[in-house]
N, C-alpha and C positions, 0 to 999 in steps of 0.2 A: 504494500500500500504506500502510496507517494505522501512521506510527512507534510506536505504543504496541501493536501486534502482531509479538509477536516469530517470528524466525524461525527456524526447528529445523534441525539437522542430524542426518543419519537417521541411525541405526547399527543393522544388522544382529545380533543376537544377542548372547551375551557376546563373543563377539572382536571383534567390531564396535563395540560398546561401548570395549573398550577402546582399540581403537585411537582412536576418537574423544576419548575422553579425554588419549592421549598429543599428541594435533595442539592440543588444546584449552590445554597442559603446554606443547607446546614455542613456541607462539605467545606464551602470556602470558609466557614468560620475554625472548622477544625485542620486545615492543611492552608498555609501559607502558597503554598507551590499551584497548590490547584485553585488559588485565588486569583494569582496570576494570569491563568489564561484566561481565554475566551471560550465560551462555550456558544455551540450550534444546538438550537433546535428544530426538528423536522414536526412542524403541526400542521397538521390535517384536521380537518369536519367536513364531512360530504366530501362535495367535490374539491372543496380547497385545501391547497396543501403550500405551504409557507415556509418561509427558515429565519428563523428568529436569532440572531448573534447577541449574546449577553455578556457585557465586561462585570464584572465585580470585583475587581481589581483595586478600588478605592471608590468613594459614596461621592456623588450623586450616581448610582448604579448607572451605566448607558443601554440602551436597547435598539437594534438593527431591523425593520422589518423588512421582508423581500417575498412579494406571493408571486408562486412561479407563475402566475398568467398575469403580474403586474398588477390586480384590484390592491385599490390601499384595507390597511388592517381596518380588519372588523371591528365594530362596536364590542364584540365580546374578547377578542384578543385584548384592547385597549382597557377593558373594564378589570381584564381578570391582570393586567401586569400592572396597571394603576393601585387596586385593593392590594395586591401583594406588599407593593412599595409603601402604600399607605400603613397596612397593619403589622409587616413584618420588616422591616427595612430605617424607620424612622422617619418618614417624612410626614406625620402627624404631628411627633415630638416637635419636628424642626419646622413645620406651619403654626405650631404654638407658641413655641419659641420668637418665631418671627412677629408676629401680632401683640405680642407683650413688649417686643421689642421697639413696639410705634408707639 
């Protein structure tokens, strides 16, 4: 396999998603090394199927979308990587943060 093709982890729909996301959360908190990279995910529903690149590497998380027929991300992709950010991640804290801070 060519180390410059990366390899995806599939996830199933939005709960699929997220969950992948939380395994993707609870790894880079315990390995340094695997904080570092970038991870691919292959999300599919129906007929859509996507690849979602996630840094975690240092916070504000970044997120890549790309649907292999080009439609922009769904309402449900954006909801469920939004919640994630929201309740798992700190950007609650640091919207709290910030409004006290005005």
């Amino acid at each position: 396999m060519d180390s410059s093709t990366p390899e995806y982890i599939v996830a199933e729909g939005p709960e699929g998603l997220r969950a992948v996301l939380e395994s993707i959360l609870q790894q880079t908190e315990q390995d340094a090394a695997f904080s570092s990279q970038q991870h691919h995910i292959m999300y599919r529903l129906k007929d859509q199927q996507s690849i979602i690149k996630v840094d975690m590497s240092q916070r504000p998380y970044q997120f890549w979308y790309n649907d292999v027929l080009g439609r922009p991300a769904t309402a449900a992709v954006k909801d469920t990587i939004a919640a994630f950010l929201w309740e798992r991640c700190g950007e609650k804290e640091r919207y709290i943060q910030e409004l006290g801070s005005k």
